[in-house]
N, CA, C and O atoms as CSV, one atom per row, in Angstrom:
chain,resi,resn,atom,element,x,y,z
A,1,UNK,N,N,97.159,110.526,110.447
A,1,UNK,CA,C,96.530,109.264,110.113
A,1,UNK,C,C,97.547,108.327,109.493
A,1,UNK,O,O,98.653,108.578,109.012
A,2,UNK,N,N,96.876,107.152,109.629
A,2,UNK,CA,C,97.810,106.369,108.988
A,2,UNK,C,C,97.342,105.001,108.136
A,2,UNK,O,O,96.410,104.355,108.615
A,3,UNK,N,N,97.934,104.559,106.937
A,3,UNK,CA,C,97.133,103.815,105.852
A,3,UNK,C,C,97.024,102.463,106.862
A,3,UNK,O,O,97.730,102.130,107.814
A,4,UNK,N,N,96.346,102.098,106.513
A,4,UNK,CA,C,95.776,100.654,106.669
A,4,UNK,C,C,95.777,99.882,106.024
A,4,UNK,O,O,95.935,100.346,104.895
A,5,UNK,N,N,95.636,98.194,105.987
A,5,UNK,CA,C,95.705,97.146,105.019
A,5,UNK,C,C,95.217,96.255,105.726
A,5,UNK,O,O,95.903,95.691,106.579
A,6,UNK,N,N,93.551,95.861,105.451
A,6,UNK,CA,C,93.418,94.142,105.857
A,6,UNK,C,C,93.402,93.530,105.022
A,6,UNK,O,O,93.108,93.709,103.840
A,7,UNK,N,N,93.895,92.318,105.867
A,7,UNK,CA,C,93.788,90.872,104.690
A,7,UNK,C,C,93.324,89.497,105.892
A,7,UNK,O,O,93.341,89.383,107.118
A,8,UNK,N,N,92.923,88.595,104.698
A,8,UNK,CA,C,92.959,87.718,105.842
A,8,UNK,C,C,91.447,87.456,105.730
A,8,UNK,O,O,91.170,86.349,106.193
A,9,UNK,N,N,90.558,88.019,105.337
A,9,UNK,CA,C,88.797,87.393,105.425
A,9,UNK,C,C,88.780,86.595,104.124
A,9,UNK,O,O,89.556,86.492,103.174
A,10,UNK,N,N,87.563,86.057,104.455
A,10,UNK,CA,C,87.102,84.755,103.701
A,10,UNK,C,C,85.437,84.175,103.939
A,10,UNK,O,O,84.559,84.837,104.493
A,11,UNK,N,N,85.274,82.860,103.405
A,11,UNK,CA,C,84.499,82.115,103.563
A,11,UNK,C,C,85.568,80.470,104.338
A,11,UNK,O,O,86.671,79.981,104.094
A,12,UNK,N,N,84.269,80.100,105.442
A,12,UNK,CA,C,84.882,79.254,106.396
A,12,UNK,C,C,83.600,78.357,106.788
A,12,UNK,O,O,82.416,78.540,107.069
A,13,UNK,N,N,84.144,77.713,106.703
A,13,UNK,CA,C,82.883,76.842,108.049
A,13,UNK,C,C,82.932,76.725,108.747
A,13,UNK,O,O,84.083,76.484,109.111
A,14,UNK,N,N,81.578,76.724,110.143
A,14,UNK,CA,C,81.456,77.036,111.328
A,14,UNK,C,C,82.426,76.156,111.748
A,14,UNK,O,O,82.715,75.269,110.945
A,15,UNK,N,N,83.071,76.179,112.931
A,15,UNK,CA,C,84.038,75.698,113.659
A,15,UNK,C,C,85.318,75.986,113.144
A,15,UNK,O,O,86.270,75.635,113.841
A,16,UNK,N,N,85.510,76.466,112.234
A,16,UNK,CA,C,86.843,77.296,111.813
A,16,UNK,C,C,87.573,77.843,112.121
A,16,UNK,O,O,87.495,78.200,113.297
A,17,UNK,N,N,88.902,78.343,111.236
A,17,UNK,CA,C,90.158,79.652,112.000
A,17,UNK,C,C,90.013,80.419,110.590
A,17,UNK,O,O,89.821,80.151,109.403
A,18,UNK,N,N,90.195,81.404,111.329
A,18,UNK,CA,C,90.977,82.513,110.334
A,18,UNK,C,C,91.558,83.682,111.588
A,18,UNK,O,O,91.355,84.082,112.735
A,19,UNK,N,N,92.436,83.851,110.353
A,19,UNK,CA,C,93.340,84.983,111.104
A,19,UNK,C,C,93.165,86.057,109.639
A,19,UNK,O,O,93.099,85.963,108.413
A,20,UNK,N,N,93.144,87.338,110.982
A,20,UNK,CA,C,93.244,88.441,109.623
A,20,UNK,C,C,94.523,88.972,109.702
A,20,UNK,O,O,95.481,88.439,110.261
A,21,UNK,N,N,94.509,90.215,109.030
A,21,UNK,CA,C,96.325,90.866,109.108
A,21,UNK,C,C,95.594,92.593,109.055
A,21,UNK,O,O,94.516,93.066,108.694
A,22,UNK,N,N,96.766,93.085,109.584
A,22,UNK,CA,C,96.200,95.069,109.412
A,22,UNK,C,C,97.969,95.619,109.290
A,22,UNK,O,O,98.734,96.160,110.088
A,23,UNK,N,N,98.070,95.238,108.122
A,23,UNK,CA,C,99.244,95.470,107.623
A,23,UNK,C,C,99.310,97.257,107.724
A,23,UNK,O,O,98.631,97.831,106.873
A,24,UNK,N,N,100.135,98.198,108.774
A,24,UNK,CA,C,100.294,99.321,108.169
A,24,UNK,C,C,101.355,100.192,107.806
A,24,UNK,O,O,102.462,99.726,108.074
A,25,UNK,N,N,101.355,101.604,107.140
A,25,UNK,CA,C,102.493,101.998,106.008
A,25,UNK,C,C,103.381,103.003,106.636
A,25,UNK,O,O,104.044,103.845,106.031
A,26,UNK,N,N,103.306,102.773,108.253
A,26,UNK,CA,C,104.229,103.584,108.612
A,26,UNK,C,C,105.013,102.989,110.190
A,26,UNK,O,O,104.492,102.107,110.872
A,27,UNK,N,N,106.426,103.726,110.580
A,27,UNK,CA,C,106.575,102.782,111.990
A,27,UNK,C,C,105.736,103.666,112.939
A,27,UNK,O,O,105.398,103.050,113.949
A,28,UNK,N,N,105.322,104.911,112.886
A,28,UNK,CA,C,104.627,105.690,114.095
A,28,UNK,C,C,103.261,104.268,114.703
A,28,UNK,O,O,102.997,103.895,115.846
A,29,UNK,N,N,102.769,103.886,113.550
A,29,UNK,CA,C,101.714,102.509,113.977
A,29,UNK,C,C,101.775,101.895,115.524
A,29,UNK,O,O,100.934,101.688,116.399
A,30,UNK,N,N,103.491,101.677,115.375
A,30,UNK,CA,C,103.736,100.998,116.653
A,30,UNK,C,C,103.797,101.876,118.221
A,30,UNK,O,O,104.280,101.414,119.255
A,31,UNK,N,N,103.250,103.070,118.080
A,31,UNK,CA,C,102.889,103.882,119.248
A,31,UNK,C,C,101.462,104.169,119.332
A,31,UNK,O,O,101.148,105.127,120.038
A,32,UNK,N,N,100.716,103.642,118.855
A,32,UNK,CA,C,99.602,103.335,118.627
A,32,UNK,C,C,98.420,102.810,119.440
A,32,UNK,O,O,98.852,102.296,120.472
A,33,UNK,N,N,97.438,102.764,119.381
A,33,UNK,CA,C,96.422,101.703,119.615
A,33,UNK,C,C,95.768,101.063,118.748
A,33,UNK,O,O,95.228,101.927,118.056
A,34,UNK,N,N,95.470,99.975,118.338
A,34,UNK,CA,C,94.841,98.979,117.154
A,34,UNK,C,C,93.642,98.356,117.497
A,34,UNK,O,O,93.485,97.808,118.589
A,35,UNK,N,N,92.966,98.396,116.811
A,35,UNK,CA,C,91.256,97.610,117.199
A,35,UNK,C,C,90.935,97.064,115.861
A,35,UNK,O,O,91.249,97.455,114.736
A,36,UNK,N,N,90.030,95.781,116.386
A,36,UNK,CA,C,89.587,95.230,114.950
A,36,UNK,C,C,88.102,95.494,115.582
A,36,UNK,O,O,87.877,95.308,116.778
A,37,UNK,N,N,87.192,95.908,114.731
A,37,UNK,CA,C,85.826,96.048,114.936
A,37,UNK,C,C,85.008,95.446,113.592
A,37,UNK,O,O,85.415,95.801,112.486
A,38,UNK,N,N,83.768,94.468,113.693
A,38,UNK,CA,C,82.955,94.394,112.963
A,38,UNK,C,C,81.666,94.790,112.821
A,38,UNK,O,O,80.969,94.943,113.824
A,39,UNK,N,N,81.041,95.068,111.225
A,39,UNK,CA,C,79.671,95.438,111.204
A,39,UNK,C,C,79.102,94.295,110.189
A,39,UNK,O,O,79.466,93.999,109.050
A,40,UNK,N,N,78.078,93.761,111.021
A,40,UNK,CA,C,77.089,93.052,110.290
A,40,UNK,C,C,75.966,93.676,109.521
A,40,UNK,O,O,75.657,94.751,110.036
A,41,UNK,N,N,75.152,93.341,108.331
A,41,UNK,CA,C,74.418,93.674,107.936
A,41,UNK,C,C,73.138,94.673,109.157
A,41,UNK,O,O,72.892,93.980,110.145
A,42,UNK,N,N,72.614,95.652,109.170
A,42,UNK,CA,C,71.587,96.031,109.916
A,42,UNK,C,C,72.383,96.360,111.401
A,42,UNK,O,O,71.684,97.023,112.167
A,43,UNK,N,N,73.612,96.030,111.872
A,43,UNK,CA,C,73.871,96.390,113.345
A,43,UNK,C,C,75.098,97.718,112.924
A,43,UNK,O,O,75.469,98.148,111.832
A,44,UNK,N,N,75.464,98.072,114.296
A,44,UNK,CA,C,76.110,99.213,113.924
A,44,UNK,C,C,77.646,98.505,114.445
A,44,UNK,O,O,77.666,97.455,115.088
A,45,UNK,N,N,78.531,99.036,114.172
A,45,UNK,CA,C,80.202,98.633,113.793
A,45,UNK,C,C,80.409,98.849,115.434
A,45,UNK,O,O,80.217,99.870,116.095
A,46,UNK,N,N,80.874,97.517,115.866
A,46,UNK,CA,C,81.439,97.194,117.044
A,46,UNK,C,C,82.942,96.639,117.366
A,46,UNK,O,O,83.521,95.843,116.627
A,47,UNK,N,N,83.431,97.111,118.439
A,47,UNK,CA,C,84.845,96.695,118.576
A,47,UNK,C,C,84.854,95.188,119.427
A,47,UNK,O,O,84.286,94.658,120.382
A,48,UNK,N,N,85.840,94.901,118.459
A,48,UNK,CA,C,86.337,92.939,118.840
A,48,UNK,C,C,87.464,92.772,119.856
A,48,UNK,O,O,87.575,92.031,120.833
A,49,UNK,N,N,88.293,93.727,119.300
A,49,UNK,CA,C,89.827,93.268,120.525
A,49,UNK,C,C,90.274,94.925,119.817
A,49,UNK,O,O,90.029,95.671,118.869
A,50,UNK,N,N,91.167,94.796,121.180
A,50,UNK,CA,C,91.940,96.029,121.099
A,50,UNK,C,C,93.146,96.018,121.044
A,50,UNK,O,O,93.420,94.929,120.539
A,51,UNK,N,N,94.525,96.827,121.354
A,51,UNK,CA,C,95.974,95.960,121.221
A,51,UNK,C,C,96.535,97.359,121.391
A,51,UNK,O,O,96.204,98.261,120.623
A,52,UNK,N,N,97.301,97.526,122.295
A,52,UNK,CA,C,97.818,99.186,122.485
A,52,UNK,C,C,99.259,98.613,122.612
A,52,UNK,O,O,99.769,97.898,123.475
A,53,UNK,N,N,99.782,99.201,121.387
A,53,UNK,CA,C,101.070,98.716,120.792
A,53,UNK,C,C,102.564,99.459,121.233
A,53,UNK,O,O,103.709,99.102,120.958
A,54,UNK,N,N,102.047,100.712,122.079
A,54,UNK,CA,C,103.077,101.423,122.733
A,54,UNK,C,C,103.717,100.993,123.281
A,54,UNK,O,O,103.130,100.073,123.850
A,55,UNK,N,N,105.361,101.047,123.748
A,55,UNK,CA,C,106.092,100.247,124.592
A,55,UNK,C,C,105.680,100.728,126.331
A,55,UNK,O,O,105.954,99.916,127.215
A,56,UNK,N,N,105.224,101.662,126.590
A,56,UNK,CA,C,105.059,102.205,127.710
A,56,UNK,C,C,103.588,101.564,128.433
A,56,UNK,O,O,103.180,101.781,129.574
A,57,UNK,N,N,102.983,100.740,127.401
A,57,UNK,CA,C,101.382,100.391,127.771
A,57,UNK,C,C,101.350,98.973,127.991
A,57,UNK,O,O,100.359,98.319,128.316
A,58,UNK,N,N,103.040,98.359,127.695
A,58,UNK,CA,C,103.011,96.478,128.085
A,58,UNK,C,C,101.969,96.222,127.105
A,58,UNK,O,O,101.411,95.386,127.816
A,59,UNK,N,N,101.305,96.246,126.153
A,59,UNK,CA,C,100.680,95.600,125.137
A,59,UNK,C,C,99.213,95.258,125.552
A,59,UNK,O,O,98.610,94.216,125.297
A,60,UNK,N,N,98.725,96.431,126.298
A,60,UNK,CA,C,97.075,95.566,126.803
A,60,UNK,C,C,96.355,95.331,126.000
A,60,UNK,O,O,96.083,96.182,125.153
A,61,UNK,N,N,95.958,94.454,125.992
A,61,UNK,CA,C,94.434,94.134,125.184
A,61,UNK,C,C,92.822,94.033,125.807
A,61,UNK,O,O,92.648,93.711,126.982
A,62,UNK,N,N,92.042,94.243,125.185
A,62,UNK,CA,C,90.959,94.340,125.026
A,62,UNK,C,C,90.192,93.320,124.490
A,62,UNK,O,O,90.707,92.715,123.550
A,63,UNK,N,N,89.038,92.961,124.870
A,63,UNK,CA,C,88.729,91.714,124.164
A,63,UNK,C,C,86.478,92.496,124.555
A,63,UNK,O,O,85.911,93.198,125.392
A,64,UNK,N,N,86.120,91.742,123.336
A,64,UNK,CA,C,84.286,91.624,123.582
A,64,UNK,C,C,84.504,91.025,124.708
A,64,UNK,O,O,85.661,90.783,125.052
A,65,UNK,N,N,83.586,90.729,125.370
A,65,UNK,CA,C,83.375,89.715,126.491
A,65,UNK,C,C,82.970,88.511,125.681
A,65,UNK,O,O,83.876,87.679,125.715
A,66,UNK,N,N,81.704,88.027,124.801
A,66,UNK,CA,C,81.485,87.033,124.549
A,66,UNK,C,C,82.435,86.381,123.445
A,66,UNK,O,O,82.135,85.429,122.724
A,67,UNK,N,N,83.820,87.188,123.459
A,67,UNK,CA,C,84.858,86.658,122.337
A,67,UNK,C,C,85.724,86.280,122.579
A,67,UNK,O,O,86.496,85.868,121.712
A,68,UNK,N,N,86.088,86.230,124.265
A,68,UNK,CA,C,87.212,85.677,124.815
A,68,UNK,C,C,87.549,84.308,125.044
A,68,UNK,O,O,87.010,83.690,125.963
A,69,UNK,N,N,88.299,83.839,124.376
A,69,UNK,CA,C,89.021,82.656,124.757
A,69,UNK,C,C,88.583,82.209,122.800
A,69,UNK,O,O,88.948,81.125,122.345
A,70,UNK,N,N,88.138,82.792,122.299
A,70,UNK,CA,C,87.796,82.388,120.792
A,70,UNK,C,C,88.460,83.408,119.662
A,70,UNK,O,O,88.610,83.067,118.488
A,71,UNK,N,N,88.791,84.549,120.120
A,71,UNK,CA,C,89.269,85.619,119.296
A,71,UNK,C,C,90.667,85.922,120.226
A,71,UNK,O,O,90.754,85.846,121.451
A,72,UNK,N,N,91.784,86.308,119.202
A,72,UNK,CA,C,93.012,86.713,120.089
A,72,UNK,C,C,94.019,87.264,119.180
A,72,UNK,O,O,94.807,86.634,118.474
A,73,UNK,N,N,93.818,89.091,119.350
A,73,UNK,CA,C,94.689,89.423,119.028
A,73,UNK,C,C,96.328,89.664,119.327
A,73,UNK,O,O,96.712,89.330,120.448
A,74,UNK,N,N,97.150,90.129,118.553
A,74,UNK,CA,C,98.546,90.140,118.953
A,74,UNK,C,C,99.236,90.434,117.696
A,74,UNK,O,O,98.598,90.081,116.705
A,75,UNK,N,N,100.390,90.996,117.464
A,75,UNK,CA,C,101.379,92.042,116.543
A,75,UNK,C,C,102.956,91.626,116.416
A,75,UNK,O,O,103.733,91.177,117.258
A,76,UNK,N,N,103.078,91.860,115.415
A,76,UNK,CA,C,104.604,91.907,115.014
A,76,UNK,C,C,104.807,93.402,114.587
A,76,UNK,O,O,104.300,93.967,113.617
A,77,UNK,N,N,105.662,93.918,115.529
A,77,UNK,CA,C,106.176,95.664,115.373
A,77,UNK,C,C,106.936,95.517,114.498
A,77,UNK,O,O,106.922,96.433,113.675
A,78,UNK,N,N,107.777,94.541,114.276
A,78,UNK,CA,C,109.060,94.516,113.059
A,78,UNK,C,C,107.870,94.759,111.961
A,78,UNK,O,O,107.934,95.778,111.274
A,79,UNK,N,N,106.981,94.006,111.815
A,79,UNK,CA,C,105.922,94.112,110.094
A,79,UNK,C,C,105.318,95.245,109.965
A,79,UNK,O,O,104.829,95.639,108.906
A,80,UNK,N,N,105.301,96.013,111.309
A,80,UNK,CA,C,104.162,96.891,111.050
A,80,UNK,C,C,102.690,96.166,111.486
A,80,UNK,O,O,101.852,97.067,111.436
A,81,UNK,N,N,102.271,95.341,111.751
A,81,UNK,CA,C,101.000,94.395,111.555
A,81,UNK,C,C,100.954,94.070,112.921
A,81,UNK,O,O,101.830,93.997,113.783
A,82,UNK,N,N,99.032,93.785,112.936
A,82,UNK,CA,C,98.519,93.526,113.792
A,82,UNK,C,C,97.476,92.314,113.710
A,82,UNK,O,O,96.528,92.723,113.039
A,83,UNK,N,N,97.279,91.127,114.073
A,83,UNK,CA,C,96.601,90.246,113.348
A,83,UNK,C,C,95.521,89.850,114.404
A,83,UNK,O,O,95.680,89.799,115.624
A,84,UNK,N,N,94.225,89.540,113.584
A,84,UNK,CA,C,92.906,88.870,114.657
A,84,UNK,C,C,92.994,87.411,114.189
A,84,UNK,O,O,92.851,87.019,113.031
A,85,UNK,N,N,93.265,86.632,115.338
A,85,UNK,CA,C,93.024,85.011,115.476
A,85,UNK,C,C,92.224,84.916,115.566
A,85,UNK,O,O,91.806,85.134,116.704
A,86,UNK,N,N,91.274,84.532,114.577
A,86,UNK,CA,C,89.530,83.665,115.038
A,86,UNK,C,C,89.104,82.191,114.796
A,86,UNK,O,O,88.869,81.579,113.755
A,87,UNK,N,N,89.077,81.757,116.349
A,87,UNK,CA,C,88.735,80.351,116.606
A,87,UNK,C,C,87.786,80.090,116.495
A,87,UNK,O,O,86.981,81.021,116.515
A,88,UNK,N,N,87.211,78.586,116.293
A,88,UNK,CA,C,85.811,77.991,116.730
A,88,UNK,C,C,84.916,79.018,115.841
A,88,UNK,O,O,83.839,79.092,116.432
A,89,UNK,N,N,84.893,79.585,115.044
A,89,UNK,CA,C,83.981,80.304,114.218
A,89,UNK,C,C,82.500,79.961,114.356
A,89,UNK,O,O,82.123,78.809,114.567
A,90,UNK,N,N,81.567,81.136,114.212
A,90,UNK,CA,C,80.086,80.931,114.150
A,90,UNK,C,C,79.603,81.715,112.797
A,90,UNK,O,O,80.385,82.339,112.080
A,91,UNK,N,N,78.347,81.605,112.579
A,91,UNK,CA,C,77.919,82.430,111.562
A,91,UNK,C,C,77.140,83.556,111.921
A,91,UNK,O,O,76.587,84.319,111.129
A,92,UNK,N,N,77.125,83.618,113.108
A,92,UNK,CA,C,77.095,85.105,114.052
A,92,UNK,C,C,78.111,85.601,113.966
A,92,UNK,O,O,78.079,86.788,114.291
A,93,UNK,N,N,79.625,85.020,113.483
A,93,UNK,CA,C,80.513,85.944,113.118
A,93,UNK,C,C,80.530,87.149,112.068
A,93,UNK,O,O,81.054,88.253,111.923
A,94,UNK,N,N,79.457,86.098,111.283
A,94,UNK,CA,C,79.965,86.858,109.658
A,94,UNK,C,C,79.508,88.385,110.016
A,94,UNK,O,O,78.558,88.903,110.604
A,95,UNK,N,N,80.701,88.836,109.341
A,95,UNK,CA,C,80.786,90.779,109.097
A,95,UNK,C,C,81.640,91.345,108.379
A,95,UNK,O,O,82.643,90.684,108.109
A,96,UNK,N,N,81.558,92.354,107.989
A,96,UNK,CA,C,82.712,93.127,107.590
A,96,UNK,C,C,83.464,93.278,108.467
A,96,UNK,O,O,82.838,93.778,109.402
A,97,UNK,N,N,85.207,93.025,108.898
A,97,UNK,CA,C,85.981,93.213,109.961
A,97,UNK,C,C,86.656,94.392,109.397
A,97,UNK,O,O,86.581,94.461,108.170
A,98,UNK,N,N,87.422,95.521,110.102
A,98,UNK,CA,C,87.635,96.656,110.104
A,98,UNK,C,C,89.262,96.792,110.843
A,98,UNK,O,O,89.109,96.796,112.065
A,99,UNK,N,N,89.888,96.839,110.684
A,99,UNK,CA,C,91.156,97.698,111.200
A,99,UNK,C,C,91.137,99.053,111.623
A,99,UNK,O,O,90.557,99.805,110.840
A,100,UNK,N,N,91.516,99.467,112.440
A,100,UNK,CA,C,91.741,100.804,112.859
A,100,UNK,C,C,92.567,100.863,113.802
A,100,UNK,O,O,93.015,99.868,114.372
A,101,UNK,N,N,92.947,102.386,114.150
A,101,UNK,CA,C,94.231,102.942,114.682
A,101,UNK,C,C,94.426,104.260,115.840
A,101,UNK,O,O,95.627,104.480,115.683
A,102,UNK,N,N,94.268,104.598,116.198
A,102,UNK,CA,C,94.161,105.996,117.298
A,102,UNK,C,C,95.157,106.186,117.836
A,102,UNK,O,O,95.546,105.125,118.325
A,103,UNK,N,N,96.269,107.523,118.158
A,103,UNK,CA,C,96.709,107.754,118.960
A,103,UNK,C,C,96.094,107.567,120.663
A,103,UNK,O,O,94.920,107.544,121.031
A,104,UNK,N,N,97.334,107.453,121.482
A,104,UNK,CA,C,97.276,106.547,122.999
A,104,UNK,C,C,96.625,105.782,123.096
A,104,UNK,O,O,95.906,105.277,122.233
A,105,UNK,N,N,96.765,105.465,124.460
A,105,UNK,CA,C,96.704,104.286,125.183
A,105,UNK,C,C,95.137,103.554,126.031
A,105,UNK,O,O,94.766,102.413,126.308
A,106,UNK,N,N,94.633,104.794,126.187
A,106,UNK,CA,C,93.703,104.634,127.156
A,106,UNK,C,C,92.582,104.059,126.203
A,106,UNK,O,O,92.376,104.199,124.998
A,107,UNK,N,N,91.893,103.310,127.269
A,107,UNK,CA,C,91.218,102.206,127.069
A,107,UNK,C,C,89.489,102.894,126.276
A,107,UNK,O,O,88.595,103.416,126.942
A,108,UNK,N,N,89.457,102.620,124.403
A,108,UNK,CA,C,87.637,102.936,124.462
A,108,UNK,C,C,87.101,101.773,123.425
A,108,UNK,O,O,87.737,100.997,122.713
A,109,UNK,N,N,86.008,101.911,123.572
A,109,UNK,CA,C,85.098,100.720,122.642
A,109,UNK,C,C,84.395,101.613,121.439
A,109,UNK,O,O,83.588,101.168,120.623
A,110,UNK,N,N,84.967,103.206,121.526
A,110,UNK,CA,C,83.749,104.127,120.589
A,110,UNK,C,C,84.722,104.083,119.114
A,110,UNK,O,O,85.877,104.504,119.174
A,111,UNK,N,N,84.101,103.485,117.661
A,111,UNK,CA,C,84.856,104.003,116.917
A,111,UNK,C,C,85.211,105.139,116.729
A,111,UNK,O,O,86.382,105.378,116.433
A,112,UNK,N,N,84.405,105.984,116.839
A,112,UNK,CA,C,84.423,107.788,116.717
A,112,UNK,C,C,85.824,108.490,117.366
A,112,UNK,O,O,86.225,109.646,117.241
A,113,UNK,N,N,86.481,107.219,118.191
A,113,UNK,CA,C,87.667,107.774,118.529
A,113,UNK,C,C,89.159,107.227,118.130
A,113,UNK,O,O,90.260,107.381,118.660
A,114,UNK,N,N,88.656,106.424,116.807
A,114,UNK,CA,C,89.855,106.023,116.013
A,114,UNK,C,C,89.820,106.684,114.408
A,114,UNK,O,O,88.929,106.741,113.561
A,115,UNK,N,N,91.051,107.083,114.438
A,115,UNK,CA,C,90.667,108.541,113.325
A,115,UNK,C,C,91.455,107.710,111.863
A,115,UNK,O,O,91.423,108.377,110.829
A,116,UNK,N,N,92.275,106.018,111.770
A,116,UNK,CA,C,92.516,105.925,110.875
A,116,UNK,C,C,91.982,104.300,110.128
A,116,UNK,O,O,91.753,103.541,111.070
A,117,UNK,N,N,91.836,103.886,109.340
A,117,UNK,CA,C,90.670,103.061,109.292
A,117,UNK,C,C,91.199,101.946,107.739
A,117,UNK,O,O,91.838,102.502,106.846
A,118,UNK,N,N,90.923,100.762,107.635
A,118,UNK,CA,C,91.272,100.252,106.744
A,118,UNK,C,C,89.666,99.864,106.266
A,118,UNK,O,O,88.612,99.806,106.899
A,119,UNK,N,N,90.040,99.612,104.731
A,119,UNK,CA,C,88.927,99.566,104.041
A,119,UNK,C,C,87.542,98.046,104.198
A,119,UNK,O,O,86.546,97.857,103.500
A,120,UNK,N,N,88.124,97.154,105.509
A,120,UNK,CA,C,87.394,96.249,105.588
A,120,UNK,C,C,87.765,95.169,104.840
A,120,UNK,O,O,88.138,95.366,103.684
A,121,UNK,N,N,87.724,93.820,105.385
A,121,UNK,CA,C,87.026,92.594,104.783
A,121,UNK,C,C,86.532,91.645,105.472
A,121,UNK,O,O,86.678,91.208,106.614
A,122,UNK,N,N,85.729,91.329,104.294
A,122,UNK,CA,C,84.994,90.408,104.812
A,122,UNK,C,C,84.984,88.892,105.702
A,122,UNK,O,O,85.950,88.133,105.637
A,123,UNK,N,N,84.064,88.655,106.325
A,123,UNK,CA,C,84.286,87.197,106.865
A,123,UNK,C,C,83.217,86.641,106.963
A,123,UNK,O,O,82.365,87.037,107.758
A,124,UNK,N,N,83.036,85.557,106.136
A,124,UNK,CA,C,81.575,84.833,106.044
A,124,UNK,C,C,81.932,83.479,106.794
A,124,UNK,O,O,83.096,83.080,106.835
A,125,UNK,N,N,80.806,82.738,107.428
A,125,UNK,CA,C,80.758,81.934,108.457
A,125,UNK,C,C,79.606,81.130,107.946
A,125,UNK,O,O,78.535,81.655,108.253
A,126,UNK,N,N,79.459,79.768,107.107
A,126,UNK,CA,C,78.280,79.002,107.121
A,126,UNK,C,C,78.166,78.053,107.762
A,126,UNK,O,O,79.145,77.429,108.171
A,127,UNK,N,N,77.095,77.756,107.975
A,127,UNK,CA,C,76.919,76.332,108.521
A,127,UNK,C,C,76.594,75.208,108.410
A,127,UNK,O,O,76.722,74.432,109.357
């Protein structure tokens, strides 16, 4: 496993940016796969974008469907870090956003198969 660090949530108003960060404490990170997933009050913890950071995987990403062209992840291997761009904000955004980490490449949406996890923050969205 490996530590985690988000940063980067807040309070915003609708039509907003934020970017988060998933700062982590080791270089193995960068052979990796990275997902940011959120849980809203009452729903269960869903994945946002994905980012498979291995040099052998060209950097695919993953995206929700209804988040594309508004959410966009992407990484600096020198930092260790992996950051979520969030455009055009809604207050259907607001959630706890989540970092996480899994060995390879291959493509899933199940958290149950990312075994290292940062402690969350938040992102509130009013309107």
């Amino acid at each position: 496993q490996v530590e985690l660090v988000e940063s980067g949530g807040g309070l915003v108003q609708a039509g907003g940016s934020l970017r988060l960060s998933c700062a982590a404490s080791e270089r193995t990170f960068n052979s990796k796969t990275v997902g940011w997933f959120r849980q809203a009050p009452g729903k269960e913890r869903a994945l946002v974008a994905s980012i498979s950071l291995s040099w052998w995987s060209g950097g695919n990403t993953y995206y929700e469907d209804s988040l594309k062209g508004r959410f966009t992840i992407s990484r600096d291997n020198a930092k260790n870090t992996v950051y979520l761009h969030m455009n055009s904000l809604k207050p259907e955004d607001t959630a706890i956003y989540y970092c996480a980490a899994r060995d390879g490449s291959w493509h899933t949406t199940n958290p149950g198969n990312f075994n290292s996890w940062g402690q969350g923050t938040q992102v509130t969205v009013s309107s």
